[in-house]
BADRENTI-940258 format. One record per residue (C-alpha): residue number from 1; residue in one letter; chain; x, y, z. Coordinates in steps of 0.5 Angstrom, whole numbers, plus 500, padded with zeros to 3 digits. Each point is the difference from the previous one (the first is absolute). Layout:
(node NUM, 'A', 'A', (X, Y, Z))
...
***
This chain:
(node 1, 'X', 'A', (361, 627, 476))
(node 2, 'X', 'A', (492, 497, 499))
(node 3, 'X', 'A', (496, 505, 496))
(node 4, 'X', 'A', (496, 503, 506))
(node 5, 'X', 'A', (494, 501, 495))
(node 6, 'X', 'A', (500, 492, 498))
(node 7, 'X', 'A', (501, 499, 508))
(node 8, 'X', 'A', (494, 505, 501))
(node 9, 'X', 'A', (496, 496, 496))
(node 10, 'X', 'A', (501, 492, 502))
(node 11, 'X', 'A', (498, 504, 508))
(node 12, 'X', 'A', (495, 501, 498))
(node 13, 'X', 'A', (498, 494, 496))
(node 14, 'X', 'A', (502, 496, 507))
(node 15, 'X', 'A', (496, 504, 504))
(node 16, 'X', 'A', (493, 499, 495))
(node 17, 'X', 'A', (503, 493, 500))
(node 18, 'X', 'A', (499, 499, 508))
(node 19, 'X', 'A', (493, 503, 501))
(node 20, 'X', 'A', (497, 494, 493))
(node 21, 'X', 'A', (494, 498, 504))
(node 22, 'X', 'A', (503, 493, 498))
(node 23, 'X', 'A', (506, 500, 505))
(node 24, 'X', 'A', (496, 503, 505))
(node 25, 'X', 'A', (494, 496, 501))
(node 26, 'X', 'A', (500, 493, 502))
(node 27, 'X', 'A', (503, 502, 507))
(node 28, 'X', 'A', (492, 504, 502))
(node 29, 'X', 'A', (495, 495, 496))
(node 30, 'X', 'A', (496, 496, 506))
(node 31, 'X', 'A', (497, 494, 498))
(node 32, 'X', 'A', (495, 497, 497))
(node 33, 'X', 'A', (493, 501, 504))
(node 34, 'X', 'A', (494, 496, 500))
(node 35, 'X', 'A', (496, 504, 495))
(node 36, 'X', 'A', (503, 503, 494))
(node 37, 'X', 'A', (505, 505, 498))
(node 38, 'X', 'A', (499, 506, 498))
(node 39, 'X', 'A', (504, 505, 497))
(node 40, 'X', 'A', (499, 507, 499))
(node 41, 'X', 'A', (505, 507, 498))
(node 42, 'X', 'A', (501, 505, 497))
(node 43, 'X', 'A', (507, 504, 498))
(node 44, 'X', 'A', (506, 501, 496))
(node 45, 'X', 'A', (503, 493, 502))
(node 46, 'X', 'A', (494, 496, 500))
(node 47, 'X', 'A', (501, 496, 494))
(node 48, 'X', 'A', (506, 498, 503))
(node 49, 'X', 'A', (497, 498, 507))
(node 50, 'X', 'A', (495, 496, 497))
(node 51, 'X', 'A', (505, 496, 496))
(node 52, 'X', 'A', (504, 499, 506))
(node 53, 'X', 'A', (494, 498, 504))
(node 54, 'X', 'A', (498, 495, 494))
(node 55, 'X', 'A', (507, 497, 500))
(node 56, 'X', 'A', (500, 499, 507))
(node 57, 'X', 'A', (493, 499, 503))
(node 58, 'X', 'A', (499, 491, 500))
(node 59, 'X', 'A', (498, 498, 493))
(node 60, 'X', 'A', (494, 496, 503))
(node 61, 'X', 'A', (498, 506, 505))
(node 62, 'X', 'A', (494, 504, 496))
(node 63, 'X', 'A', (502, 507, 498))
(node 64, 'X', 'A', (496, 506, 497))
(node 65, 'X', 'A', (499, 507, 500))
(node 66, 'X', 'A', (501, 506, 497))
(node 67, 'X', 'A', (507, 505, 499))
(node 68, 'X', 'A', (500, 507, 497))
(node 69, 'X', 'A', (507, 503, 497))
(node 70, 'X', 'A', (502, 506, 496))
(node 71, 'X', 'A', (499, 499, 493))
(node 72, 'X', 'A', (506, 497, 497))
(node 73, 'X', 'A', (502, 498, 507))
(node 74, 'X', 'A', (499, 492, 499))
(node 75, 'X', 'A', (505, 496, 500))
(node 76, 'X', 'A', (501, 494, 494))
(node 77, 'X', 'A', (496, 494, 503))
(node 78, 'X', 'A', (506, 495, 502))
(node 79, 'X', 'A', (501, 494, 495))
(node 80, 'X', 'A', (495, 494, 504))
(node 81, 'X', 'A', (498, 505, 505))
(node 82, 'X', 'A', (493, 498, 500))
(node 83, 'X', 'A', (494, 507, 501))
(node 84, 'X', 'A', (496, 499, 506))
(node 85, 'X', 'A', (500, 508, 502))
(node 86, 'X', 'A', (497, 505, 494))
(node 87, 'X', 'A', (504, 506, 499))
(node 88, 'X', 'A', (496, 507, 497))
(node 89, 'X', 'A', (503, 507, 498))
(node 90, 'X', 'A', (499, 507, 501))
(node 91, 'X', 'A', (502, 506, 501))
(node 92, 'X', 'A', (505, 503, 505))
(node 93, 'X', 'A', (501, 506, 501))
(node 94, 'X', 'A', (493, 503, 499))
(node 95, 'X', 'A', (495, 494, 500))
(node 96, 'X', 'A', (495, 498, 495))
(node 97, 'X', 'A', (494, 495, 498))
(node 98, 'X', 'A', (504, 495, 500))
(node 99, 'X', 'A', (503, 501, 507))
(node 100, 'X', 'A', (493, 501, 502))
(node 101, 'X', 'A', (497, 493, 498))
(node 102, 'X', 'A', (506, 497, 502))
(node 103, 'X', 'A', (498, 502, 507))
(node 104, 'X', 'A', (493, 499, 500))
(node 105, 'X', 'A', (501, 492, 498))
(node 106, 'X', 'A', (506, 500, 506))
(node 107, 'X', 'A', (495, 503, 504))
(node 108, 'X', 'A', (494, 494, 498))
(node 109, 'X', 'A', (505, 494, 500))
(node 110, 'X', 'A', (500, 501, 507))
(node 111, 'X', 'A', (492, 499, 501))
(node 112, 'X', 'A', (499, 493, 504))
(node 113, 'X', 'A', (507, 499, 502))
(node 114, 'X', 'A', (499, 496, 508))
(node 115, 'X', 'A', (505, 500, 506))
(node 116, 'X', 'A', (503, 494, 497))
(node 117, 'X', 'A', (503, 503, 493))
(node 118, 'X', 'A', (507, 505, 499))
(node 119, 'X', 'A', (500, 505, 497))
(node 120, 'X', 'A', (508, 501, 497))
(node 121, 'X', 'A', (500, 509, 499))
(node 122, 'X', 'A', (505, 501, 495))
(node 123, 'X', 'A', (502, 507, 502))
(node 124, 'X', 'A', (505, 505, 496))
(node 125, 'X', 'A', (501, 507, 499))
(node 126, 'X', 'A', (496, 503, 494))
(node 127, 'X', 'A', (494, 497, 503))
(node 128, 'X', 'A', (496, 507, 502))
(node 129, 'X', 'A', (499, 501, 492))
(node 130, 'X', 'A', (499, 493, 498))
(node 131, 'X', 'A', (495, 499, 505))
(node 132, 'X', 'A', (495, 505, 500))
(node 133, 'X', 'A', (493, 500, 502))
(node 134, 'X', 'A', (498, 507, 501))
(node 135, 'X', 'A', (495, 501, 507))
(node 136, 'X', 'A', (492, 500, 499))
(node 137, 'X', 'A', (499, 507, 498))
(node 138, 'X', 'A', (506, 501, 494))
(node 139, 'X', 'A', (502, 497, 494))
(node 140, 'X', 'A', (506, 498, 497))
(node 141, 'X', 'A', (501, 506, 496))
(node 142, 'X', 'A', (500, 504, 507))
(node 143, 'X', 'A', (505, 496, 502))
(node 144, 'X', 'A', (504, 500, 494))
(node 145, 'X', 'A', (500, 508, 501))
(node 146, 'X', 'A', (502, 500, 507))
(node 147, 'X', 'A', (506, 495, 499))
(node 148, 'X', 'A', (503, 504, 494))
(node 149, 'X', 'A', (499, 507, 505))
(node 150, 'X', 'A', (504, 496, 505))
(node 151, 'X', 'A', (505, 496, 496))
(node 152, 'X', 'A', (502, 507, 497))
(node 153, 'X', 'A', (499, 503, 509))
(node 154, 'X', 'A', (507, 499, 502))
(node 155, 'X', 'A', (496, 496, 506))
(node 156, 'X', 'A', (504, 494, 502))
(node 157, 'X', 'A', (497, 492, 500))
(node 158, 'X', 'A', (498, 500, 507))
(node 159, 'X', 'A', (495, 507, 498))
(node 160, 'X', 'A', (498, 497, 493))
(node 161, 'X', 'A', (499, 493, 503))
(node 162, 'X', 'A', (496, 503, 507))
(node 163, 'X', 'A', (495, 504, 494))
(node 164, 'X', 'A', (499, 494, 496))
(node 165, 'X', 'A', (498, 496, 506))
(node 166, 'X', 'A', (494, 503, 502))
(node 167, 'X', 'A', (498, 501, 493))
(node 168, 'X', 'A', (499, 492, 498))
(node 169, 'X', 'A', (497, 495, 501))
(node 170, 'X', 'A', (505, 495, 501))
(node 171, 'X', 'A', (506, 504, 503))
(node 172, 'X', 'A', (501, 501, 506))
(node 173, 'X', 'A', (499, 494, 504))
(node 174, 'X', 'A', (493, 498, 496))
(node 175, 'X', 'A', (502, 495, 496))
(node 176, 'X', 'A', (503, 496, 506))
(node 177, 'X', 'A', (494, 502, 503))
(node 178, 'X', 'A', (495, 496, 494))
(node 179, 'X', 'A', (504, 493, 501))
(node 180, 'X', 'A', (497, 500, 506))
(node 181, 'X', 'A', (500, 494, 503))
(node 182, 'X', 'A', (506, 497, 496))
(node 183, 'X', 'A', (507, 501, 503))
(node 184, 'X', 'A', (503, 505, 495))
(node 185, 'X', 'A', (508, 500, 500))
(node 186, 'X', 'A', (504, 505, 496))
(node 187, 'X', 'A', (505, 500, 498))
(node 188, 'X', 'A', (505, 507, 497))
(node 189, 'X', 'A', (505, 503, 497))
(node 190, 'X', 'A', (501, 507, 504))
(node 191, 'X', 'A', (501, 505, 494))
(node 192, 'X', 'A', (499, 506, 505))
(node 193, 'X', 'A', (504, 503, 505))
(node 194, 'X', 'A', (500, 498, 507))
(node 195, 'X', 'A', (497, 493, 497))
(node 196, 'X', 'A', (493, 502, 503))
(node 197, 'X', 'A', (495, 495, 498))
(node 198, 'X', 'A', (495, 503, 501))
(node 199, 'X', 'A', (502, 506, 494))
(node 200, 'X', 'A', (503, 494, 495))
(node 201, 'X', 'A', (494, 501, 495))
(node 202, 'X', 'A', (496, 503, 504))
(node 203, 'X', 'A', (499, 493, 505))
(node 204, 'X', 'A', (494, 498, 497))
(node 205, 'X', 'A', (501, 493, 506))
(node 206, 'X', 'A', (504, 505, 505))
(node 207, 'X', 'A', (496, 504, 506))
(node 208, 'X', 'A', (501, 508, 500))
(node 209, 'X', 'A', (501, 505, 505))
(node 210, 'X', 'A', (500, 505, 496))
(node 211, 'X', 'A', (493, 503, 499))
(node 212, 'X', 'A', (495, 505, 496))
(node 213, 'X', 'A', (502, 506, 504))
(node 214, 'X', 'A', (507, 498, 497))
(node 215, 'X', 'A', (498, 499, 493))
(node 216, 'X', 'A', (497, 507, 499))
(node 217, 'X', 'A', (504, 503, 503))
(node 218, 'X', 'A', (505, 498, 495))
(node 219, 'X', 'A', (496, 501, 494))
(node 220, 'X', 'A', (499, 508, 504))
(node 221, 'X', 'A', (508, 500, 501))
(node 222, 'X', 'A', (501, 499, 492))
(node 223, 'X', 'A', (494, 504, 498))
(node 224, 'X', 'A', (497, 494, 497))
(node 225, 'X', 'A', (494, 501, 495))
(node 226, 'X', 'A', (494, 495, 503))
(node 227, 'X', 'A', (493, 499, 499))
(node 228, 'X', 'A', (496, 503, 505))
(node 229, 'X', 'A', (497, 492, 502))
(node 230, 'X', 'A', (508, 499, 501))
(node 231, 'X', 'A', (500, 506, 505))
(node 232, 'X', 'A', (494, 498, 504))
(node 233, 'X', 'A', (502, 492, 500))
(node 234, 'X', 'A', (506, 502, 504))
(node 235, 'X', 'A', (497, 506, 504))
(node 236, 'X', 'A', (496, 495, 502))
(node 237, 'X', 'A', (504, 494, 502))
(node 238, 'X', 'A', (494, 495, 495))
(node 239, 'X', 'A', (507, 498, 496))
(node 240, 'X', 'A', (505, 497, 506))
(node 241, 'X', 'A', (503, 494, 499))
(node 242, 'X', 'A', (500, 494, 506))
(node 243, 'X', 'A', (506, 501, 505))
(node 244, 'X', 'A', (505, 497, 504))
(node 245, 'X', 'A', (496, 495, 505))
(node 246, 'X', 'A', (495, 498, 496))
(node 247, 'X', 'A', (497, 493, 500))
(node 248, 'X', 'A', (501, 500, 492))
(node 249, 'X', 'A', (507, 499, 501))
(node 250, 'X', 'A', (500, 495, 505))
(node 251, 'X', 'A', (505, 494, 498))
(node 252, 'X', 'A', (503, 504, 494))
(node 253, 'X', 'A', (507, 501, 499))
(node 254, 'X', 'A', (504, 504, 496))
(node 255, 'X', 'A', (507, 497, 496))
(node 256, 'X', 'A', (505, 505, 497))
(node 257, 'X', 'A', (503, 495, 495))
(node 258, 'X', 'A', (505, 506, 497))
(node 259, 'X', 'A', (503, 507, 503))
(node 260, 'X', 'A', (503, 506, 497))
(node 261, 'X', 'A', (505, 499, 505))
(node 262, 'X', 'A', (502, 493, 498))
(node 263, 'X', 'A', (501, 502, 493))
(node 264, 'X', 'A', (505, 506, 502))
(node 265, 'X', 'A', (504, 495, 505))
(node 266, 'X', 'A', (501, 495, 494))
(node 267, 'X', 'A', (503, 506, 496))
(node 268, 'X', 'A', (503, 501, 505))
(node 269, 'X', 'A', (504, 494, 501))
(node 270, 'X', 'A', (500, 498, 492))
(node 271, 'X', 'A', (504, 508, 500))
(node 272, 'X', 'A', (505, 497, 506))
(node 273, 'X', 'A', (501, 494, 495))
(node 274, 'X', 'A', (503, 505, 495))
(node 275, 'X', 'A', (505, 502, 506))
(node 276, 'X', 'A', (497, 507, 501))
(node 277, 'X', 'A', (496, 503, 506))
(node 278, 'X', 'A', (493, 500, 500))
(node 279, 'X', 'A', (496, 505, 505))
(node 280, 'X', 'A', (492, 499, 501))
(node 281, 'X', 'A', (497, 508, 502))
(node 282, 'X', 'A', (493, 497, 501))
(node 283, 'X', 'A', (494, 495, 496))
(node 284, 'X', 'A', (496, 506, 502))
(node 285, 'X', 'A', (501, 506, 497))
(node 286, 'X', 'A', (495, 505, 498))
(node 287, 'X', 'A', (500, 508, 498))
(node 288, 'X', 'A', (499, 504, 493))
(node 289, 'X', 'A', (505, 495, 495))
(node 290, 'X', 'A', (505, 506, 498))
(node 291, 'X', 'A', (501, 502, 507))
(node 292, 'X', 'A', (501, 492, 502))
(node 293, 'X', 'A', (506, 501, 495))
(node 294, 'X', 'A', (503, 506, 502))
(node 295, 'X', 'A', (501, 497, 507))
(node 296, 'X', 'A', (503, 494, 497))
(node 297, 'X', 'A', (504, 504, 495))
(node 298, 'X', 'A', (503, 504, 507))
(node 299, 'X', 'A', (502, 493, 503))
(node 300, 'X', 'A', (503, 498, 493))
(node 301, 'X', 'A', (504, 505, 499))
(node 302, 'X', 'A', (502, 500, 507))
(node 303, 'X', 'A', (502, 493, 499))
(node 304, 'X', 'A', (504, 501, 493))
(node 305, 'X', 'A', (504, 506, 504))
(node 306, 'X', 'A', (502, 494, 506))
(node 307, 'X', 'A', (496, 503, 505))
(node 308, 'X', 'A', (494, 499, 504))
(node 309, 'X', 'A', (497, 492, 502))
(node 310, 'X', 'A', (501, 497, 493))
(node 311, 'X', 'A', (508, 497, 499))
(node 312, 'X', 'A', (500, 499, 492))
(node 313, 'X', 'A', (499, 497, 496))
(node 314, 'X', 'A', (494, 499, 502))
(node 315, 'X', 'A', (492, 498, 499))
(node 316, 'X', 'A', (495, 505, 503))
(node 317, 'X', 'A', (494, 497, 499))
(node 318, 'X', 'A', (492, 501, 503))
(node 319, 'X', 'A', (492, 499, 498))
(node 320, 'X', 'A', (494, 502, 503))
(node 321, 'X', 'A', (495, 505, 496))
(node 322, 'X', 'A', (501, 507, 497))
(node 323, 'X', 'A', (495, 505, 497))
(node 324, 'X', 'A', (500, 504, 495))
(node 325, 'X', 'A', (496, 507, 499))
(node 326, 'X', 'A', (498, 501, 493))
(node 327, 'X', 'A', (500, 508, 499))
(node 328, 'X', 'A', (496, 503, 496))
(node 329, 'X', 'A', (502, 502, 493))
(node 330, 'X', 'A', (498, 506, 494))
(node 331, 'X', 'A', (496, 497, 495))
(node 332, 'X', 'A', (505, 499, 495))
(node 333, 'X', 'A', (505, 495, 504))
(node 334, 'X', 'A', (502, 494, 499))
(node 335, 'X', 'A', (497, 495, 504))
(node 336, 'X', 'A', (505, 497, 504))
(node 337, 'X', 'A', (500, 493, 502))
(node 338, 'X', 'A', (503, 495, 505))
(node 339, 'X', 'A', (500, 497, 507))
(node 340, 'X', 'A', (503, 501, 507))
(node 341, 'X', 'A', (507, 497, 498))
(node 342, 'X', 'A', (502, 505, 493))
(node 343, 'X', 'A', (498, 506, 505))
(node 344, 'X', 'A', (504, 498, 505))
(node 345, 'X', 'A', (505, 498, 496))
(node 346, 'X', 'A', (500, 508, 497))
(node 347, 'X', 'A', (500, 502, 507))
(node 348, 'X', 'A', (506, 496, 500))
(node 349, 'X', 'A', (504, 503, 495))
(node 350, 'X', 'A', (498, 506, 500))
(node 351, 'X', 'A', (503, 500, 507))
(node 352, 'X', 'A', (506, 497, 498))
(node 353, 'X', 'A', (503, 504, 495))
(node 354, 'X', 'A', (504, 496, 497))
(node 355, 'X', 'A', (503, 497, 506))
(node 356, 'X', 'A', (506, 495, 497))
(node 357, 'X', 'A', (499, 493, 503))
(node 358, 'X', 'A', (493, 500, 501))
(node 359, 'X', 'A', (495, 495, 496))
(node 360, 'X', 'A', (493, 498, 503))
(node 361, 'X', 'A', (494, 497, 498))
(node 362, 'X', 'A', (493, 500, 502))
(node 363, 'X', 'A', (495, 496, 497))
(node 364, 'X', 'A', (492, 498, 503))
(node 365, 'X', 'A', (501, 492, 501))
(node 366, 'X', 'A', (494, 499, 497))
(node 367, 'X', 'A', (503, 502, 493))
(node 368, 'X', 'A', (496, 505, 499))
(node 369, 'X', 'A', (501, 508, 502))
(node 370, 'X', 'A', (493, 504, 500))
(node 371, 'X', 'A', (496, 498, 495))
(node 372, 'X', 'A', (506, 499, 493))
(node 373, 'X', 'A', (504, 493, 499))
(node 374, 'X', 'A', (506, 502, 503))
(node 375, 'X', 'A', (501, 498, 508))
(node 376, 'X', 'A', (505, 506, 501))
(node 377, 'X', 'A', (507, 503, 497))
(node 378, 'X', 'A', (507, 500, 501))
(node 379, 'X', 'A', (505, 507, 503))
(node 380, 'X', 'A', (506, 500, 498))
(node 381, 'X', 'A', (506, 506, 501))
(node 382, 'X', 'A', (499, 502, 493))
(node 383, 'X', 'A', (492, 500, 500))
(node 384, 'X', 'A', (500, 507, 500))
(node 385, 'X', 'A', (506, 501, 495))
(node 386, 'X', 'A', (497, 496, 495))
(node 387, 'X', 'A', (493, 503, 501))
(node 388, 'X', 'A', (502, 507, 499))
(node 389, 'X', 'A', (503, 497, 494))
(node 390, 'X', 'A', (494, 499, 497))
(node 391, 'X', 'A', (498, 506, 502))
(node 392, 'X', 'A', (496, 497, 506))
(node 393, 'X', 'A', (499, 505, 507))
(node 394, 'X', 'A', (498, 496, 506))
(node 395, 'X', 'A', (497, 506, 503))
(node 396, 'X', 'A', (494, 500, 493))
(node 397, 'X', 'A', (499, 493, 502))
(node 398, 'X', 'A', (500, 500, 507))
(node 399, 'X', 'A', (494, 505, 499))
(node 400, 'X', 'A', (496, 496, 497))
(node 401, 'X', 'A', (501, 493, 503))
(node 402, 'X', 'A', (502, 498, 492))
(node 403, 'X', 'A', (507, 494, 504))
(node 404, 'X', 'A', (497, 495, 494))
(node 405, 'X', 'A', (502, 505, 494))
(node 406, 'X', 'A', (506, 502, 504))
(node 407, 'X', 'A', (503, 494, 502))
(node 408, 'X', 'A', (497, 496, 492))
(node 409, 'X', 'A', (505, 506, 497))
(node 410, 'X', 'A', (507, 497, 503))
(node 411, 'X', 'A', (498, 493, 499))
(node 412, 'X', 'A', (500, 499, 507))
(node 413, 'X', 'A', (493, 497, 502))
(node 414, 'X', 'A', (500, 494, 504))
(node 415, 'X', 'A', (495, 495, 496))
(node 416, 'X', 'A', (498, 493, 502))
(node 417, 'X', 'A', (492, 499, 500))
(node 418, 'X', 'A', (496, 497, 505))
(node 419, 'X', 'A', (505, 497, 505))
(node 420, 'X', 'A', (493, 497, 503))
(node 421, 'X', 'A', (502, 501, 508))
(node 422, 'X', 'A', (500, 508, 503))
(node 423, 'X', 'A', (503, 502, 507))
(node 424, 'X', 'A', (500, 507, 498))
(node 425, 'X', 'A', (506, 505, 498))
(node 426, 'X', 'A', (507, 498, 498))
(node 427, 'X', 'A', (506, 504, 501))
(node 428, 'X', 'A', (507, 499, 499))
(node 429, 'X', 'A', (506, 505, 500))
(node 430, 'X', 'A', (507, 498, 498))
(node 431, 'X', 'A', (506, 504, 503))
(node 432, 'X', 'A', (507, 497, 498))
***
């Protein structure tokens, strides 16, 4: 029989594999313009994207610009692939000086571009954080303050995006809005569920519908602590973003080059490969993470049992994007640490007790699970068991949101650096 844990962990690899902005470009690049090309972008794939785009853009065609990623997050530079895009770093999730400085130079890099030059947006999932610029009246350590309230909120990406997008500069439409005249084609790899672009990094080249009224009542919604000029800007409406038929996205076009569903169907087919069944549940599966497993742990152990929709031995597999709420802990706790995946994964084997036959991996496809080094872990039938020999009880870590410490304890974090690419949650249950 293959090792369901090995078998978990190449789909996995195979569904990163198909979201590399190297195998997904060449069909959405236009051609050449008259004028000049410029490349702008931000995210977790944006290294990526930009070596693709300069291995693939006519070597006698100008090419230049600016793309910021996740520090860590840029690829080794190809042998003989020359540097025609430049590619900064900073910070994500939180934001900082040098994600702030980042946005400011792409910001003036479109000054004096006419009707005959293209501007290349390489967009990916990260780029809220990588791309800030906080609105006239706050400062970046307002916005620094406001998304670690958020982030730790229990909001899902379309509330903490709408909220970001009415506090910039450059989000939300604006810097589509600043390439004026110039044609801007985007080109994206969807992180989010549903693969809105107008929430993927917060669609700084994408009108949006949503509006300041939204954003505020969110913030109330999850008793955000603002400063007062965010408050009024709102109530006021002075900060909205360009919207759905305005002249400023005349002729632009948006390409989505990499999707979450795409990733889950190569897994799917590289599980039937290995002559087991393999069952999409959905690429847009949101909600809290623990709760997320307890549902997929209800149709496992249906599965294992030979009962409900799934025949075994079988694959079970989805994306999309959970949340976790960080609940508030005594003085003297450990801190806890980890992402969407490891909590879900607890979730998961919390509600599993033990189930005989079952094995599941959940990992974040940009390899990196909140904000540690690892992308996600491993469920086994005998995580329970083993944790509990060391003295380790799920509920205590489940309580303070600590997957990491919990996971690192039996071996079983799932650890592959910077994959480069990022379509979001990746989970895969194993039943034989």
């Amino acid at each position: 029989m293959t090792d369901p844990q090995t078998a978990l962990r190449h789909l996995y690899d195979v569904a990163v594999q198909r979201a590399l902005p190297l195998h997904n470009t060449a069909a959405h690049l236009p051609a050449p313009p008259k004028g000049r090309t410029l490349v702008l972008g931000a995210g977790k794939a944006g290294g990526a994207m930009a070596q693709a785009v300069e291995a693939l853009w006519p070597q006698d065609a100008p090419l230049s610009g600016l793309v910021v990623t996740r520090y860590g997050h840029t690829p080794p530079r190809p042998a003989g692939l020359p540097e025609r895009i430049e590619v900064v770093e900073a910070s994500h999730p939180v934001p900082d000086a040098a994600g702030l400085r980042a946005a400011e130079r792409i910001l003036e890099l479109t000054q004096g571009l006419t009707a005959d030059d293209l501007v290349l947006c390489l967009i990916s999932g990260g780029g809220s954080a990588l791309l800030t610029l906080p609105a006239d009246g706050i400062n970046l350590e307002d916005k620094q303050a406001i998304n670690r309230q958020l982030l730790a909120s229990g909001a899902n990406i379309a509330e903490m995006n709408c909220v970001r997008k009415h506090l910039s500069r450059i989000k939300g439409g604006r810097l589509a809005a600043a390439c004026s005249p110039a044609r801007v084609v985007t080109l994206t790899i969807s992180d989010v569920p549903g693969d809105d672009p107008s929430i993927i990094a917060s669609g700084p080249t994408v009108a949006d519908a949503s509006t300041c009224a939204d954003a505020l009542a969110i913030l109330q919604r999850y008793a955000i602590d603002v400063p007062n000029a965010v408050t009024q800007a709102l109530q006021s409406g002075a900060w909205e973003t360009p919207k759905p038929g305005s002249p400023v996205f005349e002729g632009h076009s948006v390409h989505m080059t990499a999707t979450p569903q795409q990733a889950l169907e190569a897994a799917a087919d590289a599980a039937r490969a290995m002559g087991v069944n393999a069952y999409i549940l959905s690429d847009e599966i949101e909600g809290e993470s623990r709760e997320v497993g307890k549902v997929h742990a209800a149709l496992a152990r249906a599965a294992a049992k030979g009962q409900g929709p799934f025949q075994k031995p079988c694959v079970i597999l989805s994306g999309g994007e959970t949340t976790v709420t960080i609940k508030p802990q005594p003085a003297d706790t450990p801190r806890g640490r980890g992402g969407r995946a490891g909590e879900f994964c607890m979730g998961l084997a919390h509600a599993l007790q033990g189930q005989t036959g079952v094995w599941a991996l959940a990992a974040d496809t940009d390899g990196i699970d909140g904000i540690e080094d690892n992308a996600g872990a491993l469920v086994a039938p005998d995580t329970l068991a083993r944790a509990l020999a060391l003295g380790h009880k799920i509920d205590a870590y489940l309580q303070r949101n600590d997957a990491y410490g919990y996971f690192e304890a039996l071996g079983d974090l799932v650890i592959t650096g910077p994959t480069h690419t990022n379509v979001n949650d990746f989970r895969a249950i194993w039943v034989a």
